[in-house]
TORKE-820806 format. One record per residue (C-alpha): residue number from 0; x, y, z. Coordinates in steps of 0.1 Angstrom, whole numbers. Example, Ala and Ser with C-alpha at 12.3 -4.5 7.8 and 13.67 -1.06 7.14 Angstrom:
<n->0&px->123&py->-45&pz->78>
<n->1&px->137&py->-11&pz->71>
END
This chain:
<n->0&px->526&py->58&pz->259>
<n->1&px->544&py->90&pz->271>
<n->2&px->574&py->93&pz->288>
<n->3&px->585&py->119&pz->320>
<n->4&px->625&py->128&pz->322>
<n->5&px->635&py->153&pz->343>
<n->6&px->671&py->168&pz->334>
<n->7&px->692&py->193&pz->354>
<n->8&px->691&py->226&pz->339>
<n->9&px->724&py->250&pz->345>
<n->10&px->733&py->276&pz->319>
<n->11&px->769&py->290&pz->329>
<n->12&px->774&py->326&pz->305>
<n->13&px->803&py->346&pz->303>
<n->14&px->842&py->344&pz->302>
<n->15&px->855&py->315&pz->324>
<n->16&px->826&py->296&pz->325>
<n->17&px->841&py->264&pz->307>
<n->18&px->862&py->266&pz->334>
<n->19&px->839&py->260&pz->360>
<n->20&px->822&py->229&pz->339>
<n->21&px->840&py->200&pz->361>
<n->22&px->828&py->217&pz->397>
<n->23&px->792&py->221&pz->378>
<n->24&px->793&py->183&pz->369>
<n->25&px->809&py->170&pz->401>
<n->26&px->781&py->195&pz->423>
<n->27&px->748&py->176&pz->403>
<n->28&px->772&py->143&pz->411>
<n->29&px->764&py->133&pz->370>
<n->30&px->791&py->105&pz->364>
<n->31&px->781&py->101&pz->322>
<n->32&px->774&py->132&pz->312>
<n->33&px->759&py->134&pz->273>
<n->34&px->768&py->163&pz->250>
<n->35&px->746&py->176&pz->229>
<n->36&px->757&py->195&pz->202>
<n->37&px->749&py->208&pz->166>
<n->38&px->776&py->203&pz->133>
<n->39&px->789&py->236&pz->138>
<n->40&px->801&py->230&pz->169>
<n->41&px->813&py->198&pz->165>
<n->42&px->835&py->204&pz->133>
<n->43&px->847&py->234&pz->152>
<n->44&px->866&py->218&pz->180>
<n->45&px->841&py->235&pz->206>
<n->46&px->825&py->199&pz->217>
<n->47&px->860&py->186&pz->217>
<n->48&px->869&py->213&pz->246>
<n->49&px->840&py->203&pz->266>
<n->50&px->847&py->167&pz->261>
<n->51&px->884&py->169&pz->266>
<n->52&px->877&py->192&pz->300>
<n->53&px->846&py->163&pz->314>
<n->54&px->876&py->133&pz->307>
<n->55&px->904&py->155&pz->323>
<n->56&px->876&py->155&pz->354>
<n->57&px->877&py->117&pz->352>
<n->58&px->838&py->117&pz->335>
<n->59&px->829&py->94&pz->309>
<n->60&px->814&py->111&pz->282>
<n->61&px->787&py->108&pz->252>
<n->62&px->784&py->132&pz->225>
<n->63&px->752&py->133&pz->203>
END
């Protein structure tokens, strides 16, 4: 049996644009957002920014 999702799509580029991740989440009102991420990125502290920034903004996280 297939299955439909439909995801929110928003690609920020460019210097700053972690910055702007908590207004992003907050503006789609997503209250769990999941990470997805690869080993690189993981092991290099990179998903730990992104997760660190989505708790500061009072978000509880996943990170696959």
């Amino acid at each position: 049996m297939p299955t439909s999702a439909a995801f929110p799509r928003h690609v920020l580029i460019g210097g700053g644009a972690l910055g702007e991740l908590s207004a992003l989440i907050n503006a789609l009102s997503l209250h769990r957002p999941l990470v997805v991420t690869d080993p690189f990125l993981a092991e290099s502290g990179a998903a730990g920014r992104v997760l660190n920034l989505l708790a500061a903004a009072g978000k509880s996280t996943a990170l696959f």
